[in-house]
Steps between C-alpha positions, in 0.01 A plus 500: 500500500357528145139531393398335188114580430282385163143516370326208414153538645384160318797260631459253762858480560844731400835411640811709436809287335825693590820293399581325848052416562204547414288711769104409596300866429228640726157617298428860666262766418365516112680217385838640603755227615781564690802337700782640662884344430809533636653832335498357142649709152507253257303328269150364593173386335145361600316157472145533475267203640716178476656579172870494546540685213730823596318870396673831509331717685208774331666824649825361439746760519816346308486200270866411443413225296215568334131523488495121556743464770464590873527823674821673638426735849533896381620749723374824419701705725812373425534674150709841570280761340665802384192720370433644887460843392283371164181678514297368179450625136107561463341388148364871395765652296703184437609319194514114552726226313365159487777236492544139547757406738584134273575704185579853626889370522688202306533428859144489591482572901460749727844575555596546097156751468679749787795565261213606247391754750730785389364449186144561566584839744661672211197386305295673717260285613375500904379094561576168388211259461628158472286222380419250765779350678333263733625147507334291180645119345782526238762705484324747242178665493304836434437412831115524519520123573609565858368251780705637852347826550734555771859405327708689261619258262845322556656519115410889471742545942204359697409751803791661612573593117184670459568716756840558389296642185276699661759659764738564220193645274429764829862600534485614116145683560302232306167390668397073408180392384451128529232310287324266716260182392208430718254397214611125477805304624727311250479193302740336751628507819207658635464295852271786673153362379637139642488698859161687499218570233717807316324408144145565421324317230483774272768546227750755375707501141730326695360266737256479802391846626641582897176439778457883580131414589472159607497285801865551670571786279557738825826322514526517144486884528746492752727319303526751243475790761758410688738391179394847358612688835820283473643627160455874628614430849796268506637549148434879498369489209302814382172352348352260348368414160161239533478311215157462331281594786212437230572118612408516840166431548370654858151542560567542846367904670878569496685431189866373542630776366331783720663268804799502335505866496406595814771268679761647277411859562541382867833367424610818299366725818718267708830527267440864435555452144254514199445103351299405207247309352475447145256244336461366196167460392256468152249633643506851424381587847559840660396322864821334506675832536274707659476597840388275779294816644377523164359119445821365316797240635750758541782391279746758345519416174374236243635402181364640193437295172289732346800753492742253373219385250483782373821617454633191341255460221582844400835452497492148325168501322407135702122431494419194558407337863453730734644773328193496259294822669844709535721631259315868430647808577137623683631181675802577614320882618258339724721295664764778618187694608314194645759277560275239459347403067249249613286674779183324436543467170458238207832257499469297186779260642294447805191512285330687765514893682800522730665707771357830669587877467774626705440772707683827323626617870671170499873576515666324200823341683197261586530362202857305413525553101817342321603421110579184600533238750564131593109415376486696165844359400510148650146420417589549110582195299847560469574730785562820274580821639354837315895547378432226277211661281481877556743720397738711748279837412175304652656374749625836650143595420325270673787561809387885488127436527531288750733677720325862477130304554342567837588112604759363679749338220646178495806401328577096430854388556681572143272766395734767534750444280215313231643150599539228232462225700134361547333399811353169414273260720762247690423249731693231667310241646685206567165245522497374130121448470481885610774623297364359209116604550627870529689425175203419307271755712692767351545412167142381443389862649685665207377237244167679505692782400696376198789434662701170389589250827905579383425867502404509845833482773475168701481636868667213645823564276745629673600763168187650572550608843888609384365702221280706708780664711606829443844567295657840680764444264234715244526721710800587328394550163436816377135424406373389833741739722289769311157369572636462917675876428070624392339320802742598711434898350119462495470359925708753580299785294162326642647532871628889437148656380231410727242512252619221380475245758129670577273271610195667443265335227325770481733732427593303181376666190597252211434649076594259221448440120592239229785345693652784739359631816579776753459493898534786698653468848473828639773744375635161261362385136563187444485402094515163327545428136405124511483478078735412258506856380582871635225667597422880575297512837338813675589542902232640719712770626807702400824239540839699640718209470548168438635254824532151300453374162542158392638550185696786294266744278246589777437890473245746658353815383302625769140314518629236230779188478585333256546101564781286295328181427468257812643767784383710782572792693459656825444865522484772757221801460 
């Protein structure tokens, strides 16, 4: 026999429709239905009340034809695992690369993204965090549209080619990150808040916030536990990334997240390997990654902003928007000593104090720090990529500070070899009311920014989405095989001296001037030349040799270096 179960606390009536009848449910315990079939492994869906209309199922675990179709019967067990003697890849010490499984390969599924995998092992890096792969409408997405929080999506090798991902990913000795979305569902397809209350009545950027706190919203909560155990459990996956955890109002004694943690330390005890959870948050608050003992939620890691922030308008000179209270080199010093810029201090973009100080015993691979990624290229007008405005001396610059800072680094998908191609906002709904109201969302967002309606790439074209995959052909060219030929030199000199992958923020000192600055990391210097111009810097200590430079003409006489313009070195005491 086969059980089929469902929550819809508020119903009066569910029946399940399986292709040869439709079966009367029984309302149990908490609004749990439930009927037992002959042995059934096809496709079903539910009728709520009298409505004959068919609905896939919430927790659906395959969705062969899409978000608005019914639900196919997943067997978990039957995938043959290969990654028995796989015992994790903890987040301290690693270097992560952020990729999108749609654009990652001309291809665009899991299956093309393992032949990439050789690729990113001699890169160096240790896990893959793919952007979110759960089932959303269209073929096309970024994929923070999602509405099963249960499927992998069909275009991208539905479930069993996720796991063909991640088993292949363990036999190379690469951990997976996936990016999860449990802020808001989707613009369509989202048949879950049909079923039970899952929406509250407050809002997000992108729709109706998720009832954390409400009536009902135990089995909300359980919904997202149980989806959240799911990922890390049947898919193997190593962690997960929680997108915009700022967006989930709780004002319940136990936030979300802390439950969240706690279940999936239980888990990890359970597996015997180290999983991890990563959020991504505005919020510039240390409680999200501090211990539980200690009052926090327990996460591993958050995002942080404020390093990218301030970074990039160094690199780029940007000011405007948020960028407006970065861009400083005393900037740049107090975040790779504080990790954090804004720790109770005045944001003029907010227009208001923001964040709180980070504890200096805080470990620094707390903190995920990156260049680049999907946000801070997607989320520009035309999708640009820092290749297409900096120069290759900045960019191996900016690569060197962020790799020898106390974070954990992030590289987006391209990066290494300084990618041409942008990574542009794509969408592809196939509703034509929606389609077009995202169309004019987007360009009327960068209207207030002087941008021209024709300027801005239509997300519903198709061209848009095309343009934004990466070309490994470049990888042929002399000029980007000798950007991939530095990264690769500068992960592997960060992962042979220990000081440099320190995590200790307060072991950071940082000394800078008009446009250069100089971190120590124990026995290492670490200078930058950010200006246009060489410049003649004195080292707090007496420099034996030089371990990278990012340029030709870098030279040391014992406690000074000189700096060709826009380069950086690495030095040992």
């Amino acid at each position: 026999m086969s059980e089929f179960t469902v929550w819809a606390p508020e119903a009066k009536r569910v029946r399940l429709r399986l292709p040869d009848a439709d079966h009367e449910m029984h309302a149990g315990r908490g609004g749990w239905w439930r009927v037992e079939v002959p042995d059934a492994d096809g496709d079903y869906a539910f009728l709520l009340n009298d409505d004959d209309q068919a609905l896939p199922d919430p927790r659906s675990q395959w969705q062969p034809f899409g978000v608005h179709g019914v639900s196919r019967v997943y067997d978990h067990s039957a995938f043959a695992w290969t990654d028995g003697a796989w015992t994790g890849r903890q987040l301290p010490g690693s270097i992560l690369y952020e990729l999108h499984v749609g654009t990652f390969t001309p291809e665009g599924t899991f299956d093309a993204a393992i032949d990439k995998l050789d690729h990113l092992v001699d890169l160096g890096v240790d896990m893959i965090e793919l952007l979110p792969v759960n089932a959303f409408n269209g073929e096309h997405n970024w994929g923070y549209d999602g509405v099963c929080w249960f499927a992998p999506h069909e275009p991208y090798g539905g479930p069993d080619g996720l796991k063909r991902l991640v088993d292949a990913a363990h036999a190379k000795g690469l951990g997976v990150i996936l990016d999860v979305v449990y802020n808001h569902f989707g613009p369509s397809g989202a048949y879950a808040p049909r079923f039970a209350p899952y929406l509250s009545d407050r809002t997000t950027p992108w729709g109706q916030a998720v009832n954390l706190d409400g009536p009902h919203s135990d089995g909300v909560r359980r919904f997202i536990l149980d989806s959240v155990l799911m990922w890390l459990r049947d898919y193997h996956v190593d962690g997960l990334r929680l997108d915009a955890v700022h967006a989930m109002p709780d004002t319940r004694a136990v936030h979300l997240l802390e439950e969240i943690a706690v279940e999936v330390e239980s888990l990890s005890v359970h597996l015997g390997r180290p999983l991890s959870l990563i959020a991504e948050s505005d919020l510039n608050d240390p409680r999200l990654i501090s211990p539980r003992e200690a009052g926090g939620y327990g996460l591993q890691a958050q995002w942080n902003d404020d390093a990218h922030h301030a970074l990039h308008t160094l690199l780029t000179g940007e000011r405007q928007g948020y960028y407006g209270d970065f861009g400083t080199m005393e900037c740049l010093a107090e975040v790779l000593t504080g990790a954090f810029f804004h720790t109770g201090t005045w944001s003029s973009f907010r227009n208001r104090q923001h964040g709180r100080p980070v504890d200096p015993r805080t470990p620094g691979h707390r903190f995920v720090a990156y260049l680049q990624n999907h946000d801070q290229i997607g989320n520009r007008a035309v999708g640009d990529r820092l290749a297409a405005s900096l120069s290759p001396g900045l960019l191996r610059v900016g690569a060197v500070l962020l790799m020898a800072s106390p974070f954990t680094p992030m590289i987006f998908m391209g990066e290494e070899w300084a990618a041409s191609t942008p990574w542009q906002y794509f969408t592809s709904h196939p509703e034509p009311e929606l389609a077009a109201a995202v169309v004019l969302g987007r360009r009327q967002e960068f209207a207030t920014h002087g941008w021209s309606a024709e300027a801005v790439p239509d997300p519903q074209d198709r061209q848009t989405f095309v343009r934004s995959r990466l070309d490994w052909a470049e990888l042929d060219k002399p000029e980007h095989r000798t950007m991939y030929e530095f990264y690769r030199r500068l992960i592997a000199l960060r992962k042979s001296r220990p000081e440099l992958s320190d995590p200790h923020l307060f072991a950071v000192e940082v000394r800078h001037g008009d446009r250069f600055l100089v971190m120590r990391r124990g026995g290492c210097l670490v200078a930058a030349n950010l200006a246009d111009k060489p410049q003649r810097v004195t080292l707090p200590g007496v420099a034996r040799r030089v371990l990278l430079a990012t340029g030709e003409g870098v030279t040391v006489t014992r406690d000074r270096i000189e700096l060709p313009a826009e380069t950086a070195a690495i030095v040992a005491l």
